[in-house]
C-alpha positions as CSV (number, residue, x, y, z in Angstrom):
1,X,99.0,99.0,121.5
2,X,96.4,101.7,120.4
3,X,94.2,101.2,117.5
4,X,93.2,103.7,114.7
5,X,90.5,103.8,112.1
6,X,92.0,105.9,109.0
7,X,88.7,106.5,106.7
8,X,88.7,107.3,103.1
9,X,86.6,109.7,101.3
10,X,87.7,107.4,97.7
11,X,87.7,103.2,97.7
12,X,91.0,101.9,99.4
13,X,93.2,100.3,96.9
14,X,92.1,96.1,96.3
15,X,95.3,95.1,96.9
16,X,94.9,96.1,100.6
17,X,95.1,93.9,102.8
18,X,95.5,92.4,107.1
19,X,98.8,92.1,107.5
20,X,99.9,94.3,105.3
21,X,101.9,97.9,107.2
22,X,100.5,101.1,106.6
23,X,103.3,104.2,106.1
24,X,102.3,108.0,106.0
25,X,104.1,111.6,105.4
26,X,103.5,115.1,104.9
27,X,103.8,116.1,101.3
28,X,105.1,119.5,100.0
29,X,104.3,121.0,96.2
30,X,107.8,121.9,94.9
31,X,107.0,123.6,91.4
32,X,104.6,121.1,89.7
33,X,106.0,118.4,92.1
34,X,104.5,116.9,95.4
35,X,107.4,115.9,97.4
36,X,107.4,113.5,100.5
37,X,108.7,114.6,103.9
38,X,110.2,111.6,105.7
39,X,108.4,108.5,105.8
40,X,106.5,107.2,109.2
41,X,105.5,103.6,109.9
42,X,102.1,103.7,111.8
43,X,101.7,99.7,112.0
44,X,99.8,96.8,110.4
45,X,96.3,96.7,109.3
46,X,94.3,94.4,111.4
47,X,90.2,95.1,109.8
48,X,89.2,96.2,106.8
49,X,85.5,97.6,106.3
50,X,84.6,99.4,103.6
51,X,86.4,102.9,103.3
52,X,88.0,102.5,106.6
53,X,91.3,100.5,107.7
54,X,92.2,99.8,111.0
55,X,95.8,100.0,112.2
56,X,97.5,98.8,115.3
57,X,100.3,101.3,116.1
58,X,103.2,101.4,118.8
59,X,103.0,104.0,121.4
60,X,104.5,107.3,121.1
61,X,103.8,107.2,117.3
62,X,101.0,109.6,116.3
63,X,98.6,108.7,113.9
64,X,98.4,110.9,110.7
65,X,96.2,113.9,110.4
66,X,93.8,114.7,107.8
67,X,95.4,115.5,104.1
68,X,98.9,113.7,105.1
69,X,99.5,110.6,102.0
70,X,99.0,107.0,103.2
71,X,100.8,104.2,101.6
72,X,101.2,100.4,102.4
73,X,103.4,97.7,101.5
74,X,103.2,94.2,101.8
75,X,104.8,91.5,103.9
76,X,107.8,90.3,101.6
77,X,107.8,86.8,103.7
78,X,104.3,86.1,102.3
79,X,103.9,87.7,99.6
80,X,106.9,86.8,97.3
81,X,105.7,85.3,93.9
82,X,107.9,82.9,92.0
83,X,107.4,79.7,90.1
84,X,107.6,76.2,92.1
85,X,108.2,72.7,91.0
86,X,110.2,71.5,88.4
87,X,108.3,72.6,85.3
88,X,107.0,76.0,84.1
89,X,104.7,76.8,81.0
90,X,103.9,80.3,79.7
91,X,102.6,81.5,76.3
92,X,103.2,85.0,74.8
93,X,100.8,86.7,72.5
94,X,100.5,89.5,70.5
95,X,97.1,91.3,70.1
96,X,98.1,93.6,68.0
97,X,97.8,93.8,63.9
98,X,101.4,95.5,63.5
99,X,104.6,93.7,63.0
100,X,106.7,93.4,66.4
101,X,109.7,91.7,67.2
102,X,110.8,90.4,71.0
103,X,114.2,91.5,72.2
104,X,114.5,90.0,75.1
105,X,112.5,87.2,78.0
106,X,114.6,86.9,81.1
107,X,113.5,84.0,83.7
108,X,114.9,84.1,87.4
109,X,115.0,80.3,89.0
110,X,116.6,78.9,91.8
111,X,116.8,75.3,92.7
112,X,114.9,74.1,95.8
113,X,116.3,70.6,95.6
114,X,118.3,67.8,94.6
């Protein structure tokens, strides 16, 4: 599969990483509001270095061209956070010097065994 090097004139976003795919498309301005075109998968990243991310893409996909937006998203089979185990601590605090109540804490579990 080809390789591209897509290079940034700003600092990539931290969160960046191998692995994860890289998506692009053409915006529009409609009034005060960039809209996206449809959405094309290039590939994964495979390096990092500095500024620039390389990408390994299929064949007959094009890489993007200069001023099209590039986003990413990671691999939901590795990068899924939840609690493990059988015991979970956590500890809410308020900062702040005004009065506030709490309406609501939700907690999603799922038993992993018996």
């Amino acid at each position: 599969m080809p390789i591209t090097n897509l290079t940034f004139s700003n600092n990539i976003n931290v969160s960046v990483q191998i692995g994860d795919i890289i998506y692009y498309t053409s915006t529009t301005t409609q009034g005060v509001h960039d809209t996206a075109n449809n959405v094309i998968e290039l590939g994964p990243v495979i390096g990092i270095a500095g500024n620039t991310i390389t990408v390994d893409y299929p064949i007959g996909v094009n890489p993007p061209a200069p001023g099209q937006f590039i986003m990413f998203a990671k691999d939901r089979r590795a990068n899924m956070s939840s609690l493990l185990g059988y015991y979970a601590e956590f500890k809410i605090k308020n900062n702040s010097t005004e009065k506030a109540e709490m309406y609501s804490i939700s907690v999603g579990i799922t038993e992993s065994s018996k």
